[in-house]
DRENROZA-746355 format. One record per residue: residue in three letters; x, y, z of N, C-alpha, C in turn. Coordinates in nm, 3 decimals. Each point is the difference from the previous one (the first is absolute). Last residue first. Layout:
N
<rec><type>ALA</type><n_c1>X</n_c1><n_c2>Y</n_c2><n_c3>Z</n_c3><ca_c1>X</ca_c1><ca_c2>Y</ca_c2><ca_c3>Z</ca_c3><c_c1>X</c_c1><c_c2>Y</c_c2><c_c3>Z</c_c3></rec>
...
END
This chain:
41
<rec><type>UNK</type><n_c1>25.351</n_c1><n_c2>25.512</n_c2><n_c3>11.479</n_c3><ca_c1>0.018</ca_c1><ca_c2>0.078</ca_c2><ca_c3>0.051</ca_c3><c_c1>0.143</c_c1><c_c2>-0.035</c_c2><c_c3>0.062</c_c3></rec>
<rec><type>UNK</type><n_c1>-0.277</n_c1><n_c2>-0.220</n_c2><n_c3>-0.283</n_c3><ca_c1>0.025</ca_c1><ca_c2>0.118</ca_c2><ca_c3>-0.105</ca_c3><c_c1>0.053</c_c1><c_c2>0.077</c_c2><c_c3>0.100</c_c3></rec>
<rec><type>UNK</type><n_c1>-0.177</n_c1><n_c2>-0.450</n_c2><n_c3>0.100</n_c3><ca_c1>0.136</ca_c1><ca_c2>-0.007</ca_c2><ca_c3>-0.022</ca_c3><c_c1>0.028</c_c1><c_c2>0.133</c_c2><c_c3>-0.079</c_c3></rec>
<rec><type>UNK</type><n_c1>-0.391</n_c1><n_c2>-0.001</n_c2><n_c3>0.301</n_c3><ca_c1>0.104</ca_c1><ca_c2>0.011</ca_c2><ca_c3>0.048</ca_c3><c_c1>0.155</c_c1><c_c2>-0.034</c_c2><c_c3>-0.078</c_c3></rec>
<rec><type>UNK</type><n_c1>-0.419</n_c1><n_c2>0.067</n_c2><n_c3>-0.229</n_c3><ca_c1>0.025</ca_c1><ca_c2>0.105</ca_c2><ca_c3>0.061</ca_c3><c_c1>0.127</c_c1><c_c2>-0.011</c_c2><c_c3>0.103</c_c3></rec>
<rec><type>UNK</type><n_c1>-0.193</n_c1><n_c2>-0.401</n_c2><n_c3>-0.199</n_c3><ca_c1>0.038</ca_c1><ca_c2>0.068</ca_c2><ca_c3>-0.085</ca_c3><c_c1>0.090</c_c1><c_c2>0.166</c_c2><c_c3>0.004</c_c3></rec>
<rec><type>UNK</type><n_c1>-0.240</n_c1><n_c2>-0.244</n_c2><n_c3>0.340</n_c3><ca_c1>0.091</ca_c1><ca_c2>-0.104</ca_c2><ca_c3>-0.034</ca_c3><c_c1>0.074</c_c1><c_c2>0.087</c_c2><c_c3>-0.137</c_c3></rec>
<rec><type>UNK</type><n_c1>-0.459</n_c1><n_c2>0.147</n_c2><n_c3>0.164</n_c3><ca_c1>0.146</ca_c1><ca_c2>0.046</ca_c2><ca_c3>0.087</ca_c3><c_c1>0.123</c_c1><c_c2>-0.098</c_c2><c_c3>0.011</c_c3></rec>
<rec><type>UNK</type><n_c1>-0.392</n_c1><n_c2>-0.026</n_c2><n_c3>-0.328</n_c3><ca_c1>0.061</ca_c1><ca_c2>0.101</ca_c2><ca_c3>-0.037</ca_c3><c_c1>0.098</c_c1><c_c2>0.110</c_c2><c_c3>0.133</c_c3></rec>
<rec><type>UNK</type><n_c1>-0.191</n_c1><n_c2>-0.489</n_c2><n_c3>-0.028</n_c3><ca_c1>0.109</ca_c1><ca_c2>0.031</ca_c2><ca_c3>-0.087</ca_c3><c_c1>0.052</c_c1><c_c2>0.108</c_c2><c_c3>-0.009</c_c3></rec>
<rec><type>UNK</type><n_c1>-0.313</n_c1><n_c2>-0.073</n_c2><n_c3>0.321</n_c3><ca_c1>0.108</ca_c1><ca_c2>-0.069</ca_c2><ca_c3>0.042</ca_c3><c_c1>0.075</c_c1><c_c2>0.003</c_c2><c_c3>-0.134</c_c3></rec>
<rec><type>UNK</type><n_c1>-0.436</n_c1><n_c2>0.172</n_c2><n_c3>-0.090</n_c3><ca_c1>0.092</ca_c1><ca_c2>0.073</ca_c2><ca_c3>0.123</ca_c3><c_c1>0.155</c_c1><c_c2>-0.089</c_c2><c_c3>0.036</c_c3></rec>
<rec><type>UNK</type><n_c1>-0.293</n_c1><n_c2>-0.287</n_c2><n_c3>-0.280</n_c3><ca_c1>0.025</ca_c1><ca_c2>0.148</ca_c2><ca_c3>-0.046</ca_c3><c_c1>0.100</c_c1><c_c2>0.110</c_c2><c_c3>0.097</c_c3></rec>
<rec><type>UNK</type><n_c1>-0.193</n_c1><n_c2>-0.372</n_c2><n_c3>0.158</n_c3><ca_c1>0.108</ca_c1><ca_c2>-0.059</ca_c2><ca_c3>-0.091</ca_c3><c_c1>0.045</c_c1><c_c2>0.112</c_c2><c_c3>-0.035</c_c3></rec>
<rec><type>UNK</type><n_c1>-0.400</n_c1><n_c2>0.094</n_c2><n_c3>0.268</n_c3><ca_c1>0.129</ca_c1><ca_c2>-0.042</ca_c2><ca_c3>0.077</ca_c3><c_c1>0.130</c_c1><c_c2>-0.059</c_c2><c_c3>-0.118</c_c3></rec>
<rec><type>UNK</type><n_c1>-0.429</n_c1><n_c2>0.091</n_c2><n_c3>-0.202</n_c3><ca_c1>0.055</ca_c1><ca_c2>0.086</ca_c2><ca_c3>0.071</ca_c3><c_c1>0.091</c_c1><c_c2>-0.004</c_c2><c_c3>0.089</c_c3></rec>
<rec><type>UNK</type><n_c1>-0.205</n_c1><n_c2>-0.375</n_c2><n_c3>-0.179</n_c3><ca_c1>0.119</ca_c1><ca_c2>0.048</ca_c2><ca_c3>-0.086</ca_c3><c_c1>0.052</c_c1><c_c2>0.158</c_c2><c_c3>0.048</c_c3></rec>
<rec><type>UNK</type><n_c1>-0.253</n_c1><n_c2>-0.297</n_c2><n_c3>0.281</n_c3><ca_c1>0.092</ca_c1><ca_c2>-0.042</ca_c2><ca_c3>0.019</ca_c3><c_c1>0.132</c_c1><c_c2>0.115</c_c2><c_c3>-0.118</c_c3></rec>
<rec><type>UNK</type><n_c1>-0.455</n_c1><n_c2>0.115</n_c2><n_c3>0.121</n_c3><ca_c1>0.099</ca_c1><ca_c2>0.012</ca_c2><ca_c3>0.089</ca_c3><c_c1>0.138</c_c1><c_c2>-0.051</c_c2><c_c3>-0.010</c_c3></rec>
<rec><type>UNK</type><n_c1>-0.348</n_c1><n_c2>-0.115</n_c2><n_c3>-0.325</n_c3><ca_c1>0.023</ca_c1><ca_c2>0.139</ca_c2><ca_c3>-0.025</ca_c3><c_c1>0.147</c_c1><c_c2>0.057</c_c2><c_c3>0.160</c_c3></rec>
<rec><type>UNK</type><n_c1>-0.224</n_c1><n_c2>-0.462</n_c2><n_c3>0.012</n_c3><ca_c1>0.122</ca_c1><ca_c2>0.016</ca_c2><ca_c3>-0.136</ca_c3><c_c1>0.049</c_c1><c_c2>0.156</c_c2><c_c3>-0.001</c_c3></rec>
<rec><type>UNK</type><n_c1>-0.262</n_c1><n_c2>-0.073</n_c2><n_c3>0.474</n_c3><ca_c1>-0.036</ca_c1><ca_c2>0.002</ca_c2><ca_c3>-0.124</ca_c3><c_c1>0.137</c_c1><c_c2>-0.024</c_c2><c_c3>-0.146</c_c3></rec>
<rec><type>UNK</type><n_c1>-0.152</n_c1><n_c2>0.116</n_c2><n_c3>0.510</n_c3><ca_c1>0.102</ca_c1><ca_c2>-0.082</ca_c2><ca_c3>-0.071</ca_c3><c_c1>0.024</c_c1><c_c2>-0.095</c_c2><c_c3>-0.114</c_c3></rec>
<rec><type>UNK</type><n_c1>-0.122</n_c1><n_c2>0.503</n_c2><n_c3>0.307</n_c3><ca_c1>-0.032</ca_c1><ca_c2>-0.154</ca_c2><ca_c3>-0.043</ca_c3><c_c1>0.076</c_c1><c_c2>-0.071</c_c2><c_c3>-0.044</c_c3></rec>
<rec><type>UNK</type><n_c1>0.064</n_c1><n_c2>0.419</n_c2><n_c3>0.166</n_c3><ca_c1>-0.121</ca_c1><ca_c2>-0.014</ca_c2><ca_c3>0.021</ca_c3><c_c1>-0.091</c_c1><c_c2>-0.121</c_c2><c_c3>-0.009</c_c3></rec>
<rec><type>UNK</type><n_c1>0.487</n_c1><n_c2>0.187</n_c2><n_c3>-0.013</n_c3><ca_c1>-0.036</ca_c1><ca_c2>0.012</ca_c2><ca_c3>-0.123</ca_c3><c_c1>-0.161</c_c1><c_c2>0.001</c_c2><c_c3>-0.015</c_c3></rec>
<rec><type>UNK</type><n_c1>0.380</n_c1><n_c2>-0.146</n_c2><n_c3>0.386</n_c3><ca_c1>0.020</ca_c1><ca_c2>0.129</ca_c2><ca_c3>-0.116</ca_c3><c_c1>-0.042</c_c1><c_c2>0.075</c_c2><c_c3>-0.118</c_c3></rec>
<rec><type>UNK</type><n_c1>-0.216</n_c1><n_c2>-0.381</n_c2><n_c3>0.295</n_c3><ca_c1>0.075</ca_c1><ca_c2>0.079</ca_c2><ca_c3>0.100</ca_c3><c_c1>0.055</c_c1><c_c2>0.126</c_c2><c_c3>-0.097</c_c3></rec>
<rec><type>UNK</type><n_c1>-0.107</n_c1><n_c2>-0.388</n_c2><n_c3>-0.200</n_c3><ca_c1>-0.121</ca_c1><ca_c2>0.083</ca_c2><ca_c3>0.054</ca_c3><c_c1>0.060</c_c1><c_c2>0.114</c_c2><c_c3>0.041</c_c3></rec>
<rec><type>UNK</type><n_c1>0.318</n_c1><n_c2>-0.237</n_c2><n_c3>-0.078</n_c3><ca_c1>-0.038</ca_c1><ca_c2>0.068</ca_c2><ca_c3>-0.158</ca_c3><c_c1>-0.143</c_c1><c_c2>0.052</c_c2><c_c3>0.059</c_c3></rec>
<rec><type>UNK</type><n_c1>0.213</n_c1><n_c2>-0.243</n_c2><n_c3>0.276</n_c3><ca_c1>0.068</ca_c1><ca_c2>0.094</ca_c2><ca_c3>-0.012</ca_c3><c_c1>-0.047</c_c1><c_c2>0.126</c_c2><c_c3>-0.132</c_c3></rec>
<rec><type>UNK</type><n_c1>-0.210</n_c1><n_c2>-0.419</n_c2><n_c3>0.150</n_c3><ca_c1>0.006</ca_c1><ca_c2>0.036</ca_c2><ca_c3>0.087</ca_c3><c_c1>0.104</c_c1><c_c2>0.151</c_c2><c_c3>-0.018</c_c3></rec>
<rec><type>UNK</type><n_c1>0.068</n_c1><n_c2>-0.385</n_c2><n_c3>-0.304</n_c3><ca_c1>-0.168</ca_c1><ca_c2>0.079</ca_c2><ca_c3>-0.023</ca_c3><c_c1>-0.017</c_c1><c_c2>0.140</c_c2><c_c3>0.076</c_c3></rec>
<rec><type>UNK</type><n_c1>0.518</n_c1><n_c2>-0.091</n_c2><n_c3>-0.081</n_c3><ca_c1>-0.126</ca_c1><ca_c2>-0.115</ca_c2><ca_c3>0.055</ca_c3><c_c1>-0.146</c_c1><c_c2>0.106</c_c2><c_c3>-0.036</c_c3></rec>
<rec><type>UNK</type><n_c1>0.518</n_c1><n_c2>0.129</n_c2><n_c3>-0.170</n_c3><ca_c1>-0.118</ca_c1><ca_c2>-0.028</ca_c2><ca_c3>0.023</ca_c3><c_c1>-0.092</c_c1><c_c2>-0.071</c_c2><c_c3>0.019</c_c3></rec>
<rec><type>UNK</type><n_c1>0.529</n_c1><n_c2>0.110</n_c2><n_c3>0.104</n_c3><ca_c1>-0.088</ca_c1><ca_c2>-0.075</ca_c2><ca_c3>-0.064</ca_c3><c_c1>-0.150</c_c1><c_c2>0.030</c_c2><c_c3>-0.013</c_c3></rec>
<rec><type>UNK</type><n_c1>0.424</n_c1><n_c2>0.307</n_c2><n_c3>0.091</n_c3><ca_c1>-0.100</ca_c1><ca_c2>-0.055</ca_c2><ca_c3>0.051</ca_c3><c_c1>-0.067</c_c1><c_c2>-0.088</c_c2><c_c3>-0.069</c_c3></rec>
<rec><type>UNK</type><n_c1>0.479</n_c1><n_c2>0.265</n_c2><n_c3>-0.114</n_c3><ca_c1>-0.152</ca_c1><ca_c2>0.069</ca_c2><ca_c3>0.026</ca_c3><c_c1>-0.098</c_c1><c_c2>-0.127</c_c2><c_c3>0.048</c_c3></rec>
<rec><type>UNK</type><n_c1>0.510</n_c1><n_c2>0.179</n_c2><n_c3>0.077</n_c3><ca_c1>-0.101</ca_c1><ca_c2>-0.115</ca_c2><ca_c3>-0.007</ca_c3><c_c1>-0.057</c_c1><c_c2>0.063</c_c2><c_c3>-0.002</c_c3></rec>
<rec><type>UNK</type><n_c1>0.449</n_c1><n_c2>0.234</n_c2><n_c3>-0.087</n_c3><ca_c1>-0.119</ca_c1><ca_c2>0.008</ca_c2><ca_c3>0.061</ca_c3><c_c1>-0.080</c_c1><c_c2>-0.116</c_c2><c_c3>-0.079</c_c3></rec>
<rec><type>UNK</type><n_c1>0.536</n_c1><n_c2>0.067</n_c2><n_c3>0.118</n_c3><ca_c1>-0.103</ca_c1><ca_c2>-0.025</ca_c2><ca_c3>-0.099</ca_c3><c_c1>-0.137</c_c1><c_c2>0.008</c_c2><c_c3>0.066</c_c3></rec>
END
């Protein structure tokens, strides 16, 4: 099973530029649509 990572502030800067709500829902987002992607495969 693949873990995906908690997000801390620090990570969401780090992946996103900031850390901002917008970082956070962009990170929610993405993480559904490779959660979703992995049970279709």
């Amino acid at each position: 099973m693949i873990r995906i990572p908690r997000l801390d502030r620090r990570r969401a800067a780090a992946l996103f530029g900031d850390d901002t709500g917008a970082a956070t829902a962009e990170y929610a987002i993405t993480t559904m649509a490779t959660v979703e992607d992995l049970e279709h495969n």
